[in-house]
Wavefront OBJ file of the C-alpha trace (Angstrom):
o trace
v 0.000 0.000 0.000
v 1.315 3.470 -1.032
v 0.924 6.372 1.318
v -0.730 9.105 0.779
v -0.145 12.901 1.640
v -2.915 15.132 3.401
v -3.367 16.821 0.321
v -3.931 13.774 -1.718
v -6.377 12.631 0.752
v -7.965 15.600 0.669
v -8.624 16.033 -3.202
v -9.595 12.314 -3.589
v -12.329 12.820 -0.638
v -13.067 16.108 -3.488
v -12.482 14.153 -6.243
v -15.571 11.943 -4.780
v -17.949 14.841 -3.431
v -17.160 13.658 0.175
v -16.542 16.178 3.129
v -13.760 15.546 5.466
v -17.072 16.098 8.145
v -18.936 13.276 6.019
v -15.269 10.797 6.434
v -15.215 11.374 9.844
v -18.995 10.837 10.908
v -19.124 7.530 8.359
v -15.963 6.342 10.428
v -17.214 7.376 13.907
v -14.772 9.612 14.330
v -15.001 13.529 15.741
v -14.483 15.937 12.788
v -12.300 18.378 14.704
v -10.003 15.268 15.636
v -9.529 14.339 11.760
v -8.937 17.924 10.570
v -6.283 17.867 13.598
v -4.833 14.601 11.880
v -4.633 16.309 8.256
v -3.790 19.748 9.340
v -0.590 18.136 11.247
v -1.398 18.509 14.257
v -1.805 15.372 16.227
v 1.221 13.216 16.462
v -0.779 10.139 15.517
v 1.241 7.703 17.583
v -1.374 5.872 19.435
v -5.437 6.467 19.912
v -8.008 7.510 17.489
v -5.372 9.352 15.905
v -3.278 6.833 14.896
v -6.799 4.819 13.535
v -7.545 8.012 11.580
v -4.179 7.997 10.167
v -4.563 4.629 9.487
v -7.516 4.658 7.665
v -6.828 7.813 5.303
v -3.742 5.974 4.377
v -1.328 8.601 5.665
v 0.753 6.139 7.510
v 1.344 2.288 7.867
v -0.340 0.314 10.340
v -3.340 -1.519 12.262
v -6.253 -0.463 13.690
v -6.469 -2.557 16.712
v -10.523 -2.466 18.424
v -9.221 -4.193 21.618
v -6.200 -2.735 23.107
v -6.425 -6.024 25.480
v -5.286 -8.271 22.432
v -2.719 -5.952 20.923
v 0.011 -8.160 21.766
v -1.615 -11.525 21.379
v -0.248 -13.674 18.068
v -3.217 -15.024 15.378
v -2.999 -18.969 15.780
l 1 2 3 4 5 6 7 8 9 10 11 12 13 14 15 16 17 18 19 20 21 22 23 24 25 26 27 28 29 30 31 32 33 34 35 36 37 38 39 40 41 42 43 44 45 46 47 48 49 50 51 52 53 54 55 56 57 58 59 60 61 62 63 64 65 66 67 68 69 70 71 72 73 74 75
């Protein structure tokens, strides 16, 4: 997979007729907190920030939904 910048996220989500406000509500996540994210200014190391990043495709990753089986191994 091929990262993307914030401006190529943001003219493929205009490319598409999609608000950033529509992205973030679709993902359940806070608009103000994904504008933070694109603008550069979350660090996007851990927390919904680091999903968001995630999921735009502006850095590598894995959304984990249980922080209690982060570690385990898939059998």
């Amino acid at each position: 997979m091929s990262l993307r910048t914030a401006a190529q996220v943001r003219e493929e989500l205009k490319s598409k007729g999609v608000s950033i406000t529509q992205w973030a509500i679709a993902n359940k996540f806070s608009p103000n907190l994904v504008f933070e994210v694109l603008g550069g200014r979350k660090k996007c190391i851990r927390g919904q920030a680091h999903d968001i990043a995630v999921k735009l495709g502006l850095k590598q990753g894995e959304v984990c939904s249980n922080p209690a089986t982060a570690l385990q191994q898939a059998a």
